[in-house]
N, C-alpha and C positions, 0 to 999 in steps of 0.2 A: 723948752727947758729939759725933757727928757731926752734932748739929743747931745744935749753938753755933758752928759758923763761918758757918754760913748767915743765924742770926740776928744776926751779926755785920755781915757782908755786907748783911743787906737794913737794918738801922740806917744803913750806911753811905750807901747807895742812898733812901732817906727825908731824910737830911740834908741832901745835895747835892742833892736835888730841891728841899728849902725855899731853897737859899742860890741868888743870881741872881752870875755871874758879875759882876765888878768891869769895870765900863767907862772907857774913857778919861774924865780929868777927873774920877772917884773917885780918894780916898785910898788907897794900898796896904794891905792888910789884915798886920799885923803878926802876924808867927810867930817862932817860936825851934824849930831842928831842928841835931841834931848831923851835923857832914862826917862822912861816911868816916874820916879821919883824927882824929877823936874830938873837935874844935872844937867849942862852942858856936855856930850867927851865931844873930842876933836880925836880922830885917831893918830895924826902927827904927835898931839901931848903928849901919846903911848910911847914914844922912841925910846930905847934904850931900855924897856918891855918885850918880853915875847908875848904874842898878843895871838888869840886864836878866834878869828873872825867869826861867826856862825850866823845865815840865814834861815830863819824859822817860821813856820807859823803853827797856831794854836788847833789848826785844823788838821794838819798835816801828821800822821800815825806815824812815820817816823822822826820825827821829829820830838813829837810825844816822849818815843823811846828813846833819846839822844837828849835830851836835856840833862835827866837825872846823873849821868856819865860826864856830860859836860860840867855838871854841882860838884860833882869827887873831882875832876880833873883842878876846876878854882880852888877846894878845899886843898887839894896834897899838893900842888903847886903855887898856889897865889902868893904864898910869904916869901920865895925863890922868885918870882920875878914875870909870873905869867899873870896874864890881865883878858878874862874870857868877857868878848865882846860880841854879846847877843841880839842882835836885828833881827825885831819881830815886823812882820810886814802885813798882818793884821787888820779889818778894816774898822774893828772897834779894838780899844786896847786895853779895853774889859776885860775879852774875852782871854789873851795873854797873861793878866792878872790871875783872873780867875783858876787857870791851870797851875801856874807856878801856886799859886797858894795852896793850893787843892792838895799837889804833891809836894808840899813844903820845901819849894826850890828857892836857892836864893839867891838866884842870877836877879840884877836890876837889868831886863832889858832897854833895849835902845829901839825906841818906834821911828820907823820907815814912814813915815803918815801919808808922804807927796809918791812914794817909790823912787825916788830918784837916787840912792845909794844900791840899790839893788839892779838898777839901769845900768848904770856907770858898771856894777861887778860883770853884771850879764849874767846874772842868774837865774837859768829856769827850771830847776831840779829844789825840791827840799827833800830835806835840808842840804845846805853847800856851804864847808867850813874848807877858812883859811887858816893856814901858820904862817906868820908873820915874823919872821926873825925881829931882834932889837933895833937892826938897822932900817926896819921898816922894806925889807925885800921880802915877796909871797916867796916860801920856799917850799910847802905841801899843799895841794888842794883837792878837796874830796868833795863827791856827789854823792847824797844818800844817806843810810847808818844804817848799818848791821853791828851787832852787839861785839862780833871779834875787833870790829874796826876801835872800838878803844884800845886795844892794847900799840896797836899803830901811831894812833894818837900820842898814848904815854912816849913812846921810842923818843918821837920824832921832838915832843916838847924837851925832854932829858936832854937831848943830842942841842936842841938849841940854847936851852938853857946855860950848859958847859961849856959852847963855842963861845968868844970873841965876836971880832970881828973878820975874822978868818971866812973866806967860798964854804957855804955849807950845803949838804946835796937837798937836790932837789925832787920833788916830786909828787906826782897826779895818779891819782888812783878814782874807782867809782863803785856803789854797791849798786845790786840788784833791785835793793829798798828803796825808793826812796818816795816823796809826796806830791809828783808833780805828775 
């Protein structure tokens, strides 16, 4: 029995090797994972949202620091059209609670519980946030948080928010911080 989490574990670690991270200018890869508070999202639902993806966990020191940035980011955007979608990848989702409340955040995360949204992104840096234009195309993606890196974030949400349906630029950046 103590061999089936491991073979667990390296299936997980084979999958995410075959899957190539989503780049700006790809389509966002569609999931369905239940909040904390027992909600269904479906990220297709978000369309005609700009929606800013974030991989997290409650262990992770940057991530830590990048939460409370991503709380003001829902608060001065979220009535304009942005929708901050938090995937905690956590292996209790306790402990995810326990933070947010701690620093009275009030993101509802979305638990990763199988990792199989986190596979599909190909994610092995935390924290690693997408922008998601309306029409559900990644248009910015980042590795990491450093504390300037919000003001890149605001740019980039403004810039989507005001677009249409119009080509909007693209683009990948990384910080030196990050929790992996």
């Amino acid at each position: 029995m103590k061999l089936l989490p491991l073979l667990i574990l390296l299936g997980f670690l084979m999958q995410a090797s075959l899957a190539k991270q989503p780049e700006p200018g790809a389509k966002a890869i569609d999931f369905s994972l239940r909040s904390y508070r027992g909600d269904v999202v479906k990220l297709s639902d978000l369309q005609g949202k700009v929606v800013l993806l974030d991989f997290w966990a409650s262990w992770c020191a940057p991530c830590r620091e990048e939460l409370p940035y991503l709380d003001v980011l829902r608060k001065t955007y979220g009535k304009k059209g942005l929708v901050v979608v938090a995937v905690n990848i956590d292996n209790r989702p306790q402990n995810a609670i326990d933070f947010l409340n701690k620093y009275s955040i009030k993101l509802d995360p979305l638990w990763d519980k199988r990792k199989k949204v986190i596979a599909a992104y190909d994610v092995s840096t935390m924290p690693t946030t997408f922008l998601i234009d309306k029409t559900g195309i990644i248009r910015f993606v980042h590795s990491g948080f450093e504390a300037e890196q919000y003001q890149a974030y605001k740019q980039q949400i403004e810039l989507l928010l005001k677009q249409g349906r119009s080509e909007r630029r693209t683009t990948r950046s990384s910080s030196s911080k990050n929790g992996s």
